[in-house]
C-alpha positions as CSV (number, residue, x, y, z in Angstrom):
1,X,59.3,86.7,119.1
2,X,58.2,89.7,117.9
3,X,57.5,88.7,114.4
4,X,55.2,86.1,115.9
5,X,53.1,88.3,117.5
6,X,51.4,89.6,114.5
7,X,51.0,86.1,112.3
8,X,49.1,85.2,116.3
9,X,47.0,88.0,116.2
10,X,46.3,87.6,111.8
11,X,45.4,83.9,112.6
12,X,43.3,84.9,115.7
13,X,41.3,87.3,114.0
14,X,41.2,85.1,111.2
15,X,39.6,82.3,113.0
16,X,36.8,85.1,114.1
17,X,36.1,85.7,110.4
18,X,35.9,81.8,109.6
19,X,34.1,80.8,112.6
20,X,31.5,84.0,113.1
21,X,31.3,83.7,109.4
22,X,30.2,80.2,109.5
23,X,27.7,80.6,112.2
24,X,26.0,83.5,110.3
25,X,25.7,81.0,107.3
26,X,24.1,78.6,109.7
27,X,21.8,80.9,111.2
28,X,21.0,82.4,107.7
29,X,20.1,78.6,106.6
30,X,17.9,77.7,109.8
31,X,15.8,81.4,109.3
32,X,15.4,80.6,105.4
33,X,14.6,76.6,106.3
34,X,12.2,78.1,108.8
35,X,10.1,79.8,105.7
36,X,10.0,77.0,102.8
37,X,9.7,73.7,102.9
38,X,11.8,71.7,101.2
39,X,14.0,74.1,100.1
40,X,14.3,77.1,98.2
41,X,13.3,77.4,94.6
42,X,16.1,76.3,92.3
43,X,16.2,76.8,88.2
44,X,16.0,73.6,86.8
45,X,18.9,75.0,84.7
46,X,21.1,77.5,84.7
47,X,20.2,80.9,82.7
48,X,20.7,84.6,82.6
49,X,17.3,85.1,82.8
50,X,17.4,82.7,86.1
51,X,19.6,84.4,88.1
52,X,18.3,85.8,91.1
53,X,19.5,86.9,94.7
54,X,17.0,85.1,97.5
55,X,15.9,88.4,100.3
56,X,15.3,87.6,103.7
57,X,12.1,89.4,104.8
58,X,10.4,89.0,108.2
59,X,8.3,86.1,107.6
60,X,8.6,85.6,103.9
61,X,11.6,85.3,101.3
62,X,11.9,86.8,97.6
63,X,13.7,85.7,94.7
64,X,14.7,88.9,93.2
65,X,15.5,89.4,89.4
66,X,17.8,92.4,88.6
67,X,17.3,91.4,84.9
68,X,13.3,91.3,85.1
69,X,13.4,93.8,87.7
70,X,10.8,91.9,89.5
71,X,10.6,89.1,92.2
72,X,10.3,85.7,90.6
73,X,9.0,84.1,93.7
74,X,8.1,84.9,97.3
75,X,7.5,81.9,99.5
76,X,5.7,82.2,103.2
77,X,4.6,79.6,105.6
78,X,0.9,80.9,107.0
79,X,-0.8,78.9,110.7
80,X,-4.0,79.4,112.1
81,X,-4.1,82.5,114.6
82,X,-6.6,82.4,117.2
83,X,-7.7,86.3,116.3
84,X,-6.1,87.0,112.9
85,X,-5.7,90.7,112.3
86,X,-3.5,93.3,110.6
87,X,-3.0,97.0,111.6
88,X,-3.2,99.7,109.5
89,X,-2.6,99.4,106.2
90,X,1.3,101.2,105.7
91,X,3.2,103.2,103.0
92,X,5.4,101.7,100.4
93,X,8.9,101.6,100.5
94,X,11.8,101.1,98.5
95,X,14.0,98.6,98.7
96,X,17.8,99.3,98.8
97,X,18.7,96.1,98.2
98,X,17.5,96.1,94.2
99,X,20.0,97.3,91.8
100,X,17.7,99.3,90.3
101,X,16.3,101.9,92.3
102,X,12.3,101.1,92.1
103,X,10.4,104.3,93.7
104,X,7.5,104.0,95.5
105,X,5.6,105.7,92.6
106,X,7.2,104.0,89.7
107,X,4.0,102.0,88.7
108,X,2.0,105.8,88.4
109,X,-0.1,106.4,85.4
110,X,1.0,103.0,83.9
111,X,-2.6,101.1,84.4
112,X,-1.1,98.8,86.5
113,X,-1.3,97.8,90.4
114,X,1.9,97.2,92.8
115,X,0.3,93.9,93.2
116,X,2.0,92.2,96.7
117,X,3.3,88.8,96.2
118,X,3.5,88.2,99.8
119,X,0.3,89.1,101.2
120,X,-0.3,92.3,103.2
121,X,-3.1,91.1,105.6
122,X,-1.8,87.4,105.8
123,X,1.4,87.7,107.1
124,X,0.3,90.4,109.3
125,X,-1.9,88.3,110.6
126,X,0.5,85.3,111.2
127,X,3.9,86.8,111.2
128,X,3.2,90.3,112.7
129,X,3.5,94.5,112.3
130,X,7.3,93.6,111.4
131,X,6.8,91.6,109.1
132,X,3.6,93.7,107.1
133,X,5.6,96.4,107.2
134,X,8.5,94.4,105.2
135,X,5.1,93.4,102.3
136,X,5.2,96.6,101.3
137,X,8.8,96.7,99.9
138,X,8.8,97.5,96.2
139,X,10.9,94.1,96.0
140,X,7.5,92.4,97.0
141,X,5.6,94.1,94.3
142,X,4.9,93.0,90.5
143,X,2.7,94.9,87.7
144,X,-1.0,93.6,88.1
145,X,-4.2,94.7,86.2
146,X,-6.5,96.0,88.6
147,X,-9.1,93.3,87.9
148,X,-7.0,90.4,88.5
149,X,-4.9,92.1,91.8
150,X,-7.8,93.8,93.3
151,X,-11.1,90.9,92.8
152,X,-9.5,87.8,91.6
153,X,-5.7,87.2,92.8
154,X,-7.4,89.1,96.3
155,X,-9.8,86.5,96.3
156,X,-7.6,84.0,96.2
157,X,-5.3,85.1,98.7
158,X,-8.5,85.2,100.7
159,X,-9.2,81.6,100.4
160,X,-6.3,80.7,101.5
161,X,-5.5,82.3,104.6
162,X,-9.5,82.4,105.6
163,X,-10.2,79.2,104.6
164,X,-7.4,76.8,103.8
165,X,-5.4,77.7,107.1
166,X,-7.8,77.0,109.5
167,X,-8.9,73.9,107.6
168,X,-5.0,72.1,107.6
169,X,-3.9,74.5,110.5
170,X,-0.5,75.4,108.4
171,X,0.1,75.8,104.9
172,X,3.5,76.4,102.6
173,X,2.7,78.9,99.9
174,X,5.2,80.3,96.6
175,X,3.6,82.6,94.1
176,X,5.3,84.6,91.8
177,X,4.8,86.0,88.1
178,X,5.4,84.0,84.5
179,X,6.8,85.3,81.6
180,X,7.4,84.6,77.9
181,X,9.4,81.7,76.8
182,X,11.2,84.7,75.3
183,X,13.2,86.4,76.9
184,X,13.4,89.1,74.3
185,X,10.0,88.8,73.2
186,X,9.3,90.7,76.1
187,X,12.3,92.5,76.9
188,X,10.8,96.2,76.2
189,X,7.2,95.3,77.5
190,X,8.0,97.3,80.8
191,X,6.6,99.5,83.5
192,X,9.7,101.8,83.6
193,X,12.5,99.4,84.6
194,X,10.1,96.7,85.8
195,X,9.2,93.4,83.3
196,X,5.4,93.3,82.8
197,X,4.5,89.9,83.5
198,X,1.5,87.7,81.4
199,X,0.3,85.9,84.3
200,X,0.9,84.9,87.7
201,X,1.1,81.6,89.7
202,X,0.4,80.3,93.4
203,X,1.6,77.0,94.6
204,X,-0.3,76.0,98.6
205,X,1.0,73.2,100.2
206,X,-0.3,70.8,103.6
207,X,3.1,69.9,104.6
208,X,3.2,66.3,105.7
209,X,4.3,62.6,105.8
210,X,1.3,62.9,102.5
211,X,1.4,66.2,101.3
212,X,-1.1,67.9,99.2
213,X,-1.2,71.0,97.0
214,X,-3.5,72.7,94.7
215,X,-1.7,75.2,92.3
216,X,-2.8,78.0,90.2
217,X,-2.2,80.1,87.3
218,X,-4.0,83.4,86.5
219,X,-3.8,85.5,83.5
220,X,-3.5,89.2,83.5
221,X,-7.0,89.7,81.4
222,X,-9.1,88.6,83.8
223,X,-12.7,89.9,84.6
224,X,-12.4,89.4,88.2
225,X,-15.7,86.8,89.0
226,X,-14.3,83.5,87.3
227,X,-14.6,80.9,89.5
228,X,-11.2,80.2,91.0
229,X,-11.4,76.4,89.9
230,X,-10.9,77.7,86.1
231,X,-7.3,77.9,87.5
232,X,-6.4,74.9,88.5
233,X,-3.2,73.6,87.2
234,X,-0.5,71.2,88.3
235,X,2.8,72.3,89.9
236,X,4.7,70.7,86.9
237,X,3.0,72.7,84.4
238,X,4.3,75.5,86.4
239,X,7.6,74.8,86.6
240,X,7.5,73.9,82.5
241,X,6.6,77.9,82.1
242,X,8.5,79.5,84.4
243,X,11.4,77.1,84.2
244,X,12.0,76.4,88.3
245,X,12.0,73.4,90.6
246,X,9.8,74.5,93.7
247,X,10.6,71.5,96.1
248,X,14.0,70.4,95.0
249,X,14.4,68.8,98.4
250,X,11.6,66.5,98.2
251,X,12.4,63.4,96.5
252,X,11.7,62.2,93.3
253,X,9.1,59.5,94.1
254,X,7.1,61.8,96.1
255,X,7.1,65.0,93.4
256,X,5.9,62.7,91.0
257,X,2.7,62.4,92.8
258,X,2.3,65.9,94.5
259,X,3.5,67.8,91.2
260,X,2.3,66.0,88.5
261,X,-1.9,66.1,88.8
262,X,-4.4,68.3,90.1
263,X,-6.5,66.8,93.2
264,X,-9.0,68.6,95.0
265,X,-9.9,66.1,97.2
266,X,-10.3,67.1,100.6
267,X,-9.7,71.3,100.0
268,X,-13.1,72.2,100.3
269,X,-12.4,74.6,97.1
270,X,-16.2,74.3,95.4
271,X,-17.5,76.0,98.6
272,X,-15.2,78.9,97.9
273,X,-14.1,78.9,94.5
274,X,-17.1,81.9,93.3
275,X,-17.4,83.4,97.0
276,X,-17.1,87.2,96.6
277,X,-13.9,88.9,97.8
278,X,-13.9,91.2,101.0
279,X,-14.0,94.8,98.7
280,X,-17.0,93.6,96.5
């Protein structure tokens, strides 16, 4: 009997691990569900320069690269607020969850912005104080020349969440950086630890029983004034440079047709696309 007691109590505290361990990595699942739509970014196929660990933000996820040092994607879901706002504007921080420690200050003197994947004033707006604070991560941030982060990508990100949100009342969005085809091409072109990227994409989405999407793909030697329709590319031509699979949920038939051309019917984009940004 006495032997028993301790195989009871192993297999008792065992089930605890299985079962509190299995309801974390359903409630992990339903929080990341509740921020894509159809499913996380996968790589089309399997690389070393694909790997990446997914972090769980307050109202956005990353796909973080230890290798590139940089996030490869962030993906948000933004609704219309009645009175969309965002408090004030807070510190950087470093993340503890990147292998590489990435200060605050790394980008200094380097000519490039912390440019925010995940937008500071949108997801305040629609996801909250918590969740700004959480933008400002240095897991959220990628090297950007000041003209394209601070007139042309902020233009964008403008449209979107001034314009695009209210029209469709919710939108999907993934944006992230493009590379190379070369890995080592590439490989020393750095900001300290940190990858410098040659261009960056954005992917909006109307969820729906017929969804539409307009995608984009900006350069990092922009002016800053183009007209946001030079941009315009499909979601396929994305995934061919940056090698993932945005929707891999959605089935084939369907991607064929949302991924494949570029359709602005309906987005209202030529009443925006050469509207000044809010700091000009």
């Amino acid at each position: 009997m006495l032997r028993r007691r301790p195989l009871r109590r192993f297999a008792v505290s065992l089930l605890f691990v299985v079962v509190g361990g299995g309801l974390w990595h359903l409630q992990e699942r339903e929080l990341r569900d509740s921020l894509v739509w159809m499913g996380v970014p996968e790589w089309q196929e399997p690389s070393l320069t694909g790997f990446h660990r997914v972090l769980r933000n307050d109202g956005f996820l990353v796909g973080w690269s230890d290798l590139r040092v940089n996030p490869l994607w962030a993906s948000y879901r933004l609704q219309a607020v009645e009175s969309p706002e965002s408090g004030p504007r807070p510190a950087f921080r470093r993340d503890w969850r990147t292998l590489w420690p990435i200060g605050t200050n790394h980008y200094a003197g380097s000519g490039f912005d912390r440019g925010h994947l995940a937008p500071n004033y949108a997801i305040a707006a629609v996801h909250g104080r918590d969740a700004q604070h959480d933008t400002f991560y240095m897991s959220n941030m990628t090297p950007q020349r000041p003209d394209l982060n601070r007139r042309l990508w902020q233009r964008l990100e403008e449209v979107v969440m001034d314009h695009f949100v209210p029209r469709f009342g919710a939108v999907q969005v993934i944006t992230g950086p493009i590379f190379p085809e070369r890995f080592l091409d590439n490989v020393l072109n750095r900001v300290g630890f940190v990858e410098i990227p040659e261009a960056f994409y954005k992917i909006i989405v109307v969820p729906g029983e017929r969804p539409r999407a307009l995608a984009f793909v900006m350069p990092q030697g922009v002016r800053g004034d183009e007209s946001l329709g030079d941009y315009l590319v499909s979601i396929d031509a994305i995934e061919a440079r940056t090698g993932l699979d945005f929707f891999p949920r959605l089935p084939e038939s369907a991607a064929k047709v949302l991924e494949g051309r570029v359709d602005t019917r309906g987005w209202g984009l030529e009443e925006v696309a050469n509207r000044p940004g809010r700091f000009e």
